[in-house]
TORBA-726393 format. One line per field, with one value per residue (C-alpha): residue in three letters; x, y, z. Coordinates in nm, 4 decimals. Layout:
r = (ALA,...)
c1 = (X,...)
c2 = (Y,...)
c3 = (Z,...)
END
This chain:
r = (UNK,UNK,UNK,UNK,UNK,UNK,UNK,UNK,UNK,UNK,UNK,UNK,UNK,UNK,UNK,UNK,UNK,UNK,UNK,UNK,UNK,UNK,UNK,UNK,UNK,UNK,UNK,UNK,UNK,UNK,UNK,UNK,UNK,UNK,UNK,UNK,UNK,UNK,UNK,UNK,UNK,UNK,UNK,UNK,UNK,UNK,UNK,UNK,UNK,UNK,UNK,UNK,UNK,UNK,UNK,UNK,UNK,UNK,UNK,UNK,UNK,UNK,UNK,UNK,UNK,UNK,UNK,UNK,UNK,UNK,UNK,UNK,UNK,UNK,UNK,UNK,UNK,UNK,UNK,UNK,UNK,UNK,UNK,UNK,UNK,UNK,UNK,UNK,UNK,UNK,UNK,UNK,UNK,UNK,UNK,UNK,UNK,UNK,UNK,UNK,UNK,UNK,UNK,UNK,UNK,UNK,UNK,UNK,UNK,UNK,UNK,UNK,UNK,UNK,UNK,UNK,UNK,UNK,UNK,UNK,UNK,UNK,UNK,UNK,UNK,UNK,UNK,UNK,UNK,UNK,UNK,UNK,UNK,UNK,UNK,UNK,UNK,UNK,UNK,UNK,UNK,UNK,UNK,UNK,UNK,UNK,UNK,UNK,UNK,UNK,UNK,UNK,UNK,UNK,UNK,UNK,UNK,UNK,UNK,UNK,UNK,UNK,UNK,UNK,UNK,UNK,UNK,UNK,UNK,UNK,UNK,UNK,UNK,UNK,UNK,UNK,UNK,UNK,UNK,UNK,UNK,UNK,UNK,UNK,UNK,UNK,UNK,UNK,UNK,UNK,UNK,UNK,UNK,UNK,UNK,UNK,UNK,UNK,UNK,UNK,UNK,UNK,UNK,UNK,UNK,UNK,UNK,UNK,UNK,UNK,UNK,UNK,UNK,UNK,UNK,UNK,UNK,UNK,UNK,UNK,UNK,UNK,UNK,UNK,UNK,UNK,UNK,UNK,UNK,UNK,UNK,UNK,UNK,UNK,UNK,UNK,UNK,UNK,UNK,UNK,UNK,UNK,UNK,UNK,UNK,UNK,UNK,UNK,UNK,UNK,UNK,UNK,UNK,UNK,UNK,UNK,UNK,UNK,UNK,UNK,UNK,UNK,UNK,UNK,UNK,UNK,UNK,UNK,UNK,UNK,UNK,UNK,UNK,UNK,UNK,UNK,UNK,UNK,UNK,UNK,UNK,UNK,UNK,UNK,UNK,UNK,UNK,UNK,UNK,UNK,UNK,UNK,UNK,UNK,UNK,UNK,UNK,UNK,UNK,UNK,UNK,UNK,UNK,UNK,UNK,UNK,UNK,UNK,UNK,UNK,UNK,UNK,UNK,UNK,UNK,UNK,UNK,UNK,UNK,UNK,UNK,UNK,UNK,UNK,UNK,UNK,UNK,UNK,UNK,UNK,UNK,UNK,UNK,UNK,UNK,UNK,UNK,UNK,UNK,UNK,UNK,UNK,UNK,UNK,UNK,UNK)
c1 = (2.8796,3.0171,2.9418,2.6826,2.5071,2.6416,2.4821,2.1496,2.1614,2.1733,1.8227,1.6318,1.7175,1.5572,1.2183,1.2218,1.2213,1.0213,0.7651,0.7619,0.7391,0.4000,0.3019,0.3536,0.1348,-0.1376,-0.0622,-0.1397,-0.3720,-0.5923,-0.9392,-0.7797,-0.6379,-0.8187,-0.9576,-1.0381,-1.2269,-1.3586,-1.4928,-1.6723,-1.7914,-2.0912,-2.2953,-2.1061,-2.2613,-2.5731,-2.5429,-2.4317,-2.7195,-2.9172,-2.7993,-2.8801,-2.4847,-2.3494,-2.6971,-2.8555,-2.6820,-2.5197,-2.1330,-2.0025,-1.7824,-1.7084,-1.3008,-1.3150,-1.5482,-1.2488,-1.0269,-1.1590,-1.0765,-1.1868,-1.1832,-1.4244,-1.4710,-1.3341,-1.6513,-1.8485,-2.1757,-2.5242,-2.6308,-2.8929,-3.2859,-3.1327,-2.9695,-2.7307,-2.3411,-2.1459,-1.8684,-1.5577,-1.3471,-1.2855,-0.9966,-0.7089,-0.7965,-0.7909,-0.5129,-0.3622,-0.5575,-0.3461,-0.0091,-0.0795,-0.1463,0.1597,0.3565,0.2731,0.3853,0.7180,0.7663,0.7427,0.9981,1.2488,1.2062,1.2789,1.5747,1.6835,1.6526,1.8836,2.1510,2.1384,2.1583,2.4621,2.6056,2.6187,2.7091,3.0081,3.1084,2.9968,2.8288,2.5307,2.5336,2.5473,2.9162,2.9647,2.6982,2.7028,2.5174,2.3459,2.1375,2.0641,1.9283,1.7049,1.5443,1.4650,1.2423,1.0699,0.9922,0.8875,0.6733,0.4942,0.4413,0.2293,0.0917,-0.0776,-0.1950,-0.4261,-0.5144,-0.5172,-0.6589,-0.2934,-0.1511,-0.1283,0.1499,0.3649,0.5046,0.6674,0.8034,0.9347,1.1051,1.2666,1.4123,1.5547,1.7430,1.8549,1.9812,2.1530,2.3415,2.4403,2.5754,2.7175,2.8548,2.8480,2.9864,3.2777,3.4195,3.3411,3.5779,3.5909,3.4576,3.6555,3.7190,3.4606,3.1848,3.2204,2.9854,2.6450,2.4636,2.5966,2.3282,2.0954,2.1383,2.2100,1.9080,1.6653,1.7936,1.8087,1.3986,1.3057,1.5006,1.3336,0.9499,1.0670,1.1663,0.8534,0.6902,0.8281,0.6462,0.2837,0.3982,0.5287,0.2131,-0.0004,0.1706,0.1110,-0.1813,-0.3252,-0.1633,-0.3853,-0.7015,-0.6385,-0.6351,-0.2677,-0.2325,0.1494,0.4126,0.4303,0.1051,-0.0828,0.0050,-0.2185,-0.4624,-0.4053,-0.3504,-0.5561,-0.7502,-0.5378,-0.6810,-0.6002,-0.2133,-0.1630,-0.3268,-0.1174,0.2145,0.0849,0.0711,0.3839,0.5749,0.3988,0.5093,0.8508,0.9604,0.9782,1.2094,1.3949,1.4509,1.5367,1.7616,1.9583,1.9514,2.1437,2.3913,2.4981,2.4968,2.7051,2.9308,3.0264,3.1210,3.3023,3.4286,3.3918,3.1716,2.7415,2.7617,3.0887,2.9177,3.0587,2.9006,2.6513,2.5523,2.4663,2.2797,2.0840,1.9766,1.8488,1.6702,1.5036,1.3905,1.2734,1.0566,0.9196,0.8517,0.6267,0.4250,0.3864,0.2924,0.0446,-0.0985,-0.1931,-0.5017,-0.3982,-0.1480,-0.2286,-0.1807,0.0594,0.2867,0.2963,0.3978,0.6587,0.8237,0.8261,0.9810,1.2441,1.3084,1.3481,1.5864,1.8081,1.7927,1.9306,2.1687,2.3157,2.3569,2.5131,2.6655,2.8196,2.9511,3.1525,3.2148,3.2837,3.5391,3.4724,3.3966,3.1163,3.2786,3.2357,3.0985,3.3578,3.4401,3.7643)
c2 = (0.6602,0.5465,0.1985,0.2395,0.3892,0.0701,-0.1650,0.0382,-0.0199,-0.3903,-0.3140,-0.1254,-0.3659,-0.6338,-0.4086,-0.3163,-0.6954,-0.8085,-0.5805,-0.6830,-1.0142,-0.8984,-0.7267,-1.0472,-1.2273,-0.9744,-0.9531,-1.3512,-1.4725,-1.0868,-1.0415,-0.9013,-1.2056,-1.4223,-1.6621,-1.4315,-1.2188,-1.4884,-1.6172,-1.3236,-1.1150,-1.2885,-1.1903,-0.8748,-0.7741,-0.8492,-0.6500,-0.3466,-0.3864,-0.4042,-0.0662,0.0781,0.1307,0.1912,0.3237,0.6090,0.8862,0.6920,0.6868,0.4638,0.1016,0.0004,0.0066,0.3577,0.5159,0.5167,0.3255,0.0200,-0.3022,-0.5367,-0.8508,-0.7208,-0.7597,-1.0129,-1.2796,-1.0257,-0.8001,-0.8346,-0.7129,-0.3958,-0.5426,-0.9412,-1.1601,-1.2774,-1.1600,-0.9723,-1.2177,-1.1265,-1.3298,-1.6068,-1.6458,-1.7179,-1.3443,-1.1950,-1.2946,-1.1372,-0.8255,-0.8420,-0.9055,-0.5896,-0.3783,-0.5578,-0.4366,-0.0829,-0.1055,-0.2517,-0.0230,0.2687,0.0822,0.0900,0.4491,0.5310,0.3302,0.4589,0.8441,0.7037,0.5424,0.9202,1.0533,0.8604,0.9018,1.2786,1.2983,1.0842,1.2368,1.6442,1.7286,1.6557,1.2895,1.3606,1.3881,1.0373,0.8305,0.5579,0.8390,1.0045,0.6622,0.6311,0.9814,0.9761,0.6317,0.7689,1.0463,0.7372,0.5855,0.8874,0.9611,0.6367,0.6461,0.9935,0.8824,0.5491,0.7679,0.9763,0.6793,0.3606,0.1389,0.1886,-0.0467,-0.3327,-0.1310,-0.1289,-0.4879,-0.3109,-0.0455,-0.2417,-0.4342,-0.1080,-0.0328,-0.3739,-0.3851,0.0096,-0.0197,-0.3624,-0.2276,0.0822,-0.1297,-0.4136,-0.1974,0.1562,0.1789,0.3844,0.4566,0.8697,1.0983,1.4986,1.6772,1.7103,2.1125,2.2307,2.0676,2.2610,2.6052,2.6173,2.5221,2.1428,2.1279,2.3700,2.1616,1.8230,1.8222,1.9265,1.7085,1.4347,1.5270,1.5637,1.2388,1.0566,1.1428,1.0262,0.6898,0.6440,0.7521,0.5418,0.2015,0.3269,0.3946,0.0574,-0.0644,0.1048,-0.0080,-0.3647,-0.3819,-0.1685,-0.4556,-0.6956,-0.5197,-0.5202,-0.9390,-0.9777,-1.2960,-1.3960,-1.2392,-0.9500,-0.8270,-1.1541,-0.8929,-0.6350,-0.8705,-0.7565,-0.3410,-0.0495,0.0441,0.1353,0.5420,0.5065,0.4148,0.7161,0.9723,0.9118,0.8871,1.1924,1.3798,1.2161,1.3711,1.6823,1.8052,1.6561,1.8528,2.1994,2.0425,1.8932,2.1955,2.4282,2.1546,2.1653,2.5405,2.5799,2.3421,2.5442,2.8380,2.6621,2.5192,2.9369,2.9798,2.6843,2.6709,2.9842,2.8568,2.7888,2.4843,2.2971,1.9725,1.7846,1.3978,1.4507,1.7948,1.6392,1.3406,1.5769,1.7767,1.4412,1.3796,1.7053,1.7216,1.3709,1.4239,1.7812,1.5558,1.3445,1.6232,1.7619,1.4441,1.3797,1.7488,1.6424,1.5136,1.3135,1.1298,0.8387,0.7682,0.4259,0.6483,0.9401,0.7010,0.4929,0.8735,0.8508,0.5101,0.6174,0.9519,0.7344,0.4982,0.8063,0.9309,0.5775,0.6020,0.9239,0.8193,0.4390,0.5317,0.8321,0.8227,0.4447,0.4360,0.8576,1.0949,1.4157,1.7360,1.5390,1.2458,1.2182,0.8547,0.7596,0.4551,0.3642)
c3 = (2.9083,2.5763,2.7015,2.8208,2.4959,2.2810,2.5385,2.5044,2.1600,2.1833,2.4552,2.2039,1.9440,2.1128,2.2130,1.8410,1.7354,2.0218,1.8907,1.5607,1.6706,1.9063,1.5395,1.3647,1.6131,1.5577,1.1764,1.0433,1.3491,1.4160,1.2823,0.9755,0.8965,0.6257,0.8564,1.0932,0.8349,0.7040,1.0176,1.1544,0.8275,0.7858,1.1229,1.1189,0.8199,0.9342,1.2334,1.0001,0.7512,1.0501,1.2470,0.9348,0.8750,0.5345,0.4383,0.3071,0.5287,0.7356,0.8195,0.5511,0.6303,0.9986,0.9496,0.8377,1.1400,1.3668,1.5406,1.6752,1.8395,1.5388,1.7222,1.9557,2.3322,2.4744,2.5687,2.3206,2.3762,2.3255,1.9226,1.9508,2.0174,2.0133,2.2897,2.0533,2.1185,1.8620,1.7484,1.8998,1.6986,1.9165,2.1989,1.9485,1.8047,2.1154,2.2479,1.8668,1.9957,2.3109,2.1287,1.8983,2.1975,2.3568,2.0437,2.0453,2.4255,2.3393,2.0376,2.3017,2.5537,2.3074,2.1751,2.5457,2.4917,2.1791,2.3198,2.5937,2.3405,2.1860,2.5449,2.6253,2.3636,2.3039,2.6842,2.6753,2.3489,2.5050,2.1698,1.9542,1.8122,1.5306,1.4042,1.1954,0.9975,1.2738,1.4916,1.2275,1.1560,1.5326,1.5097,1.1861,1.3110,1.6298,1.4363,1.2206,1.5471,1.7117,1.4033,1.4117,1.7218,1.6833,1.3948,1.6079,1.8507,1.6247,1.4153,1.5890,1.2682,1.1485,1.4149,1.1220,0.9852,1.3196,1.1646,0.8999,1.0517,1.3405,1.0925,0.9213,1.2692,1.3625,1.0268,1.0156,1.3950,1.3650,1.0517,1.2669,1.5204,1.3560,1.0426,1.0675,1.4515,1.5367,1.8691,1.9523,1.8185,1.8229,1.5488,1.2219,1.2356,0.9483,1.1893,1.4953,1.4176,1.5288,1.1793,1.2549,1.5013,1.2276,0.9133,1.1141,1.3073,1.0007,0.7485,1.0316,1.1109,0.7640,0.6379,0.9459,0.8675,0.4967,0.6196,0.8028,0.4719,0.2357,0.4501,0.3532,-0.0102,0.0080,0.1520,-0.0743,-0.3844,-0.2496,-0.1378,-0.5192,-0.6677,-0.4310,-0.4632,-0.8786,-0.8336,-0.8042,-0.5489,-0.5544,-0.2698,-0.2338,-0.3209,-0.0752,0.2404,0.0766,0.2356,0.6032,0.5528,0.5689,0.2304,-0.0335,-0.0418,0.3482,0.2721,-0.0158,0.1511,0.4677,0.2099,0.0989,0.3753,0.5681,0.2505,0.2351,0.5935,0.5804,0.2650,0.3271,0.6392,0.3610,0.1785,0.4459,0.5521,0.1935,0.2438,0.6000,0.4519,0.1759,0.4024,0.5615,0.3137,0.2326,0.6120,0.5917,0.2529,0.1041,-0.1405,-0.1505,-0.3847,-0.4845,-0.6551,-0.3938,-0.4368,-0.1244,-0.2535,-0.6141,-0.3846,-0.1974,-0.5016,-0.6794,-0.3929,-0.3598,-0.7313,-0.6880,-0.3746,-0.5338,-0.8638,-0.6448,-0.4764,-0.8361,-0.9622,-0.7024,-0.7575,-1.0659,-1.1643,-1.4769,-1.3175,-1.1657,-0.7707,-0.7984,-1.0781,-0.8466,-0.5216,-0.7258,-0.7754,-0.3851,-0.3571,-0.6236,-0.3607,-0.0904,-0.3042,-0.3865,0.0303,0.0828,-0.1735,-0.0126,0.2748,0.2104,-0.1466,-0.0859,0.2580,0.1886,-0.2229,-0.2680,-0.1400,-0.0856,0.1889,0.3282,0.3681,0.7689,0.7968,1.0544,0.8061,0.7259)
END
């Protein structure tokens, strides 16, 4: 079983980066692509204007009705009262259509494989995966790409992002395997009670929904930068995401349900640090990591509560929390020493 989990890994590596290679398809040759924008906004506007959409009680912008197929049908459909066809972005944008839709389809393949590489694993090893930071990583990106995943069902205009976030998971799982592996080994003794799989599989949910998080605070820092005139790289792929307002709201709430998770999760740990230890808080170097990160995420929800700061301050507290989640779990488990140290590495 052991094996056969590693060999999965290698599998949903390549779905993950076939994916995002499907995404980048979609991504520079799609209808939201300059060209392709550029090509059929024109007689799309005119259709709008002519509907009567955008008007006077009416529903507002096309791209934020719902989730539509912006490159259309494929050989098009006739415009309301004309025999004229609505453009549907010619064949090289459908086929980008098609390599999106072939994306999402891939990025669910290799989720299935992922939840087998857990499967396997925990089998083999005849506990939760959890018990190193080789397993740990496996676990937390499966909740990103679980999350995403949800997220794309209720909202398919957010299928531009799957690029990014298939890229997130080709880099995190290759630097599980190729850096972070260790062969399975029992727990160390102060693991075994039940709160391993209490804490474990909270701070592993909540840290996962902040991973997916930080890519539309990423995305909306990038593309407020565009939309203020900013041209050079980075801030040209603002060109090709949702609308800024889109991005912070969903940053918003992506951060908003993941941290109460986060702070039960730093509760059942120092519950269990006193079983264990005989002691709730021992400033042990994760335990001083996982505070920072909590006041830095609860910083950002206050910041974004309030009305006189301003949304790209409020997200770049976000980024920072995300910065300090990453330094906890790289930092401290290879450069520190201490109770927590349990990455496997030598």
């Amino acid at each position: 079983m052991a094996a056969l989990s590693d060999q999965l890994l290698v599998v949903a590596i390549l779905g993950y980066l076939l994916a995002m290679i499907c995404h980048a398809v979609e991504y520079a040759f799609g209808s939201r692509s300059v060209i392709g924008r550029a090509a059929a906004r024109p007689e799309r506007e005119r259709v709008l204007v002519g509907a009567g959409v955008g008007a006077a009680g009416g529903s507002g912008p096309a791209e934020e009705t719902g989730p539509v197929d912006e490159a259309g049908p494929v050989g098009g459909t006739k415009l309301p009262g004309t025999d004229a066809p609505v453009p549907s972005g010619g064949s090289r944008s459908s086929r980008a259509v098609l390599a999106g839709r072939a994306a999402v389809a891939l990025t669910v393949l290799a989720a299935v494989v992922h939840l087998a590489v857990l499967t396997t694993r925990g089998i083999a090893a005849e506990r939760m995966p959890w018990g190193n930071m080789y397993e740990y990583l496996l676990s937390v990106t499966f909740v990103g790409v679980v999350g995403w995943l949800v997220l794309l069902y209720r909202r398919a205009t957010l299928r531009h992002l799957g690029l990014f976030v298939a890229l997130a998971m080709v880099l995190l799982l290759a630097v599980a395997g190729l850096v972070l592996y260790v062969p399975i080994v029992p727990l160390v003794p102060a693991l075994d009670s039940y709160w391993f799989v209490v804490h474990v599989a909270t701070i592993a949910t909540s840290s996962g929904i902040l991973l997916l998080g930080a890519v539309p605070a990423v995305m909306y820092l990038i593309r407020h930068g565009y939309d203020q005139g900013k041209r050079s790289f980075p801030y040209s792929l603002g060109a090709r995401v949702p609308a800024a307002d889109t991005l912070e709201r969903l940053t918003f709430r992506l951060h908003a349900f993941a941290f109460p998770i986060f702070t039960f999760a730093v509760m059942a740990g120092a519950v269990w640090a006193e079983a264990a230890w005989g002691r709730y808080w021992g400033w042990d170097p994760k335990e001083i990591w996982a505070f920072i990160s909590w006041v830095v995420y609860a910083g950002y929800l206050h910041a974004r509560a309030t009305p006189s700061v301003k949304r790209p301050v409020a997200t770049w507290i976000a980024v920072l929390g995300f910065l300090t989640m990453q330094m906890n779990l790289y930092g401290v488990n290879i450069f520190f020493e201490g109770l927590h140290s349990y990455g496997g590495l030598d």
